[in-house]
N, C-alpha and C positions, 0 to 999 in steps of 0.2 A: 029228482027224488034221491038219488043213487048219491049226490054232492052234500043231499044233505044230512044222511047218514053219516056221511066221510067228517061233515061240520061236528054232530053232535058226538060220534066217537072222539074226536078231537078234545071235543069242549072236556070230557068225563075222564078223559089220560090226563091231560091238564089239570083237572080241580083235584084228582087224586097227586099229583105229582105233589101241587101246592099244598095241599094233606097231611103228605107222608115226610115233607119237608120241614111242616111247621111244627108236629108231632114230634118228630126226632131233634129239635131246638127247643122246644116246652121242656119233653121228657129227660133232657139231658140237662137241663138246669135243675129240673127234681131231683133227678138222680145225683146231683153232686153236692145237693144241701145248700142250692143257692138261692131257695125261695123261702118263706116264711109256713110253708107246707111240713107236718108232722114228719122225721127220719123215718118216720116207719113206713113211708110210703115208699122210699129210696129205693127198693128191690125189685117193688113192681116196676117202678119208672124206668129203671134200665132192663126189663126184660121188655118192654115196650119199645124203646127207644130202638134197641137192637132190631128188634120187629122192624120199625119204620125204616132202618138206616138197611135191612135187607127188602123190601119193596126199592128202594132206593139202588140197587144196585153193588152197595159199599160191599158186600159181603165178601163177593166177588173179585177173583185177583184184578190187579190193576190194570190190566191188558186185555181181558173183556171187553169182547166188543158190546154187549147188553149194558156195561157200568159204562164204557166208553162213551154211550150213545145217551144215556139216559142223563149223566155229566155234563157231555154238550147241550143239550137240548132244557138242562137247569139254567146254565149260564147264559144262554142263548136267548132264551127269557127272559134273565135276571129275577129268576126264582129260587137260589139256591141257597138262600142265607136263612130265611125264615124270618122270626118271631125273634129268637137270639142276636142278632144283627141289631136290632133295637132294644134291647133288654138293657135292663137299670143295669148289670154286673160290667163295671169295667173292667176291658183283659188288660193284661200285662202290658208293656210297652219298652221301648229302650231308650239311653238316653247318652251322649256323648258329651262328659265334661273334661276342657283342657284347665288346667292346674300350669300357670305362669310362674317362671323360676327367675325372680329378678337377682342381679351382683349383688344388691343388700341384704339379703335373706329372706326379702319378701316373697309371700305368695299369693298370688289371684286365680280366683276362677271363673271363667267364661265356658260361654257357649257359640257356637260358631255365631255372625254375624249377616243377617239376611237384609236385604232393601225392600221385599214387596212380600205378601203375604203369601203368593204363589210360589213360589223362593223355600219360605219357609214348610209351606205341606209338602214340595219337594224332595227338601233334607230329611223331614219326618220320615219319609218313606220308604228313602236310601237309607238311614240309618237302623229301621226293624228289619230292613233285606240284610245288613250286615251282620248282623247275627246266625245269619242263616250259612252252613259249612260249605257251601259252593260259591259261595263270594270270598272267600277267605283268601284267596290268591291275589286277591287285587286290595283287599281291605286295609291293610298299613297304606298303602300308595291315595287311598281312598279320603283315611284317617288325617295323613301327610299335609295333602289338599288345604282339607280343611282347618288346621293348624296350623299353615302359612298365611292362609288367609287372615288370624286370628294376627300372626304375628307381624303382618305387616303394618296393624296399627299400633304396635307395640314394639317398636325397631331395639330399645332395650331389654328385651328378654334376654336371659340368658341360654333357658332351657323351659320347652313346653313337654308334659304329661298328657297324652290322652289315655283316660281312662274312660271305656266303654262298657254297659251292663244293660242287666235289665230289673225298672223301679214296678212292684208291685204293688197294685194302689190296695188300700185295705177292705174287708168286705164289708155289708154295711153293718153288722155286728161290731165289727173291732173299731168303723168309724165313728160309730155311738159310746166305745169305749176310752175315745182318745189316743187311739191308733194311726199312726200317719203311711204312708207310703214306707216300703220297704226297697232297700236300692242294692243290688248283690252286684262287683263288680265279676267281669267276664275276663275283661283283658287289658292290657294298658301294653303303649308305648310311648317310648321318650326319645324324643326330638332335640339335638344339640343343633338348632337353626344358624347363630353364630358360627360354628365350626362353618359347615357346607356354605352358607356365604361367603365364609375367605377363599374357600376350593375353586 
């Protein structure tokens, strides 16, 4: 009797957790005008949203053992993403294009060069961690990498460009308006691969 109390409190932490998780990814696409929902609802959504994301723990400094515990026990799940996680809005994303500097004044642009599909979700993934300021110590050496790799099938380059950023796809309003993706670069560097070859 006593276990199965312990069952049904379990069941009811749970269906709330998945709740107050699905809530605060509903109400945060309300709240930011990403649904076809009147703006005037905008206000309420995010004092809701907040609501949800404080049952949630968020509210809480990050060192909290309560947000600690209630974080692991999302992930641990794989409950912590919601409704958003699947939502028509695509996020943002980054993108790594090298800009090829041939003798004749030619210029090309590639993209690094993958063999398997696994390969490629790879790069995808090292490349939106690059953006992130704690990789940034290894990120040129990172960059390097992968622009040797470009240039070993391109033995006459003279000089590669990486330029790295992030492409903003458009929302579905401006995609109805003829709108493409938006590309802001972040950072670039340039690669004299000829030189360090002779070194």
């Amino acid at each position: 009797m006593f276990s199965k109390r312990i069952y049904v409190v379990w069941f009811w932490v749970h269906f709330f957790l998945i709740t107050a998780v699905c809530f605060a990814g509903v109400f945060s696409l309300i709240a930011g005008g990403s649904t076809v929902l009147p703006s005037l609802l905008e206000p309420y959504a995010r004092k809701t949203e907040v609501a949800a994301a404080w049952f949630l723990g968020k509210q809480a400094a990050g060192s909290n053992p309560v947000r600690e515990g209630i974080a692991t026990y999302l992930h641990a799940a794989g409950i912590q993403a919601g409704y958003t996680f699947f939502a028509p809005n695509v996020p943002a994303y980054h993108r790594l294009t090298l800009e090829l500097f041939y003798e004749d004044g030619r210029i090309e642009h590639e993209s690094p060069r993958l063999r398997t599909k696994a390969a490629a979700l790879r790069l995808d993934s090292l490349v939106d961690r690059l953006a992130e300021q704690r990789y940034e110590p290894i990120r040129e050496v990172i960059i390097k990498m992968l622009a040797f790799s470009v240039w070993r099938e391109h033995p006459d380059v003279k000089k590669i460009r990486a330029v790295f950023g992030s492409v903003t796809p458009p929302s579905i309003t401006e995609f109805e308006h003829g709108k493409t993706e938006t590309f802001q670069p972040m950072f670039s560097f340039d690669f004299s691969l000829r030189d360090e070859e002779e070194q």
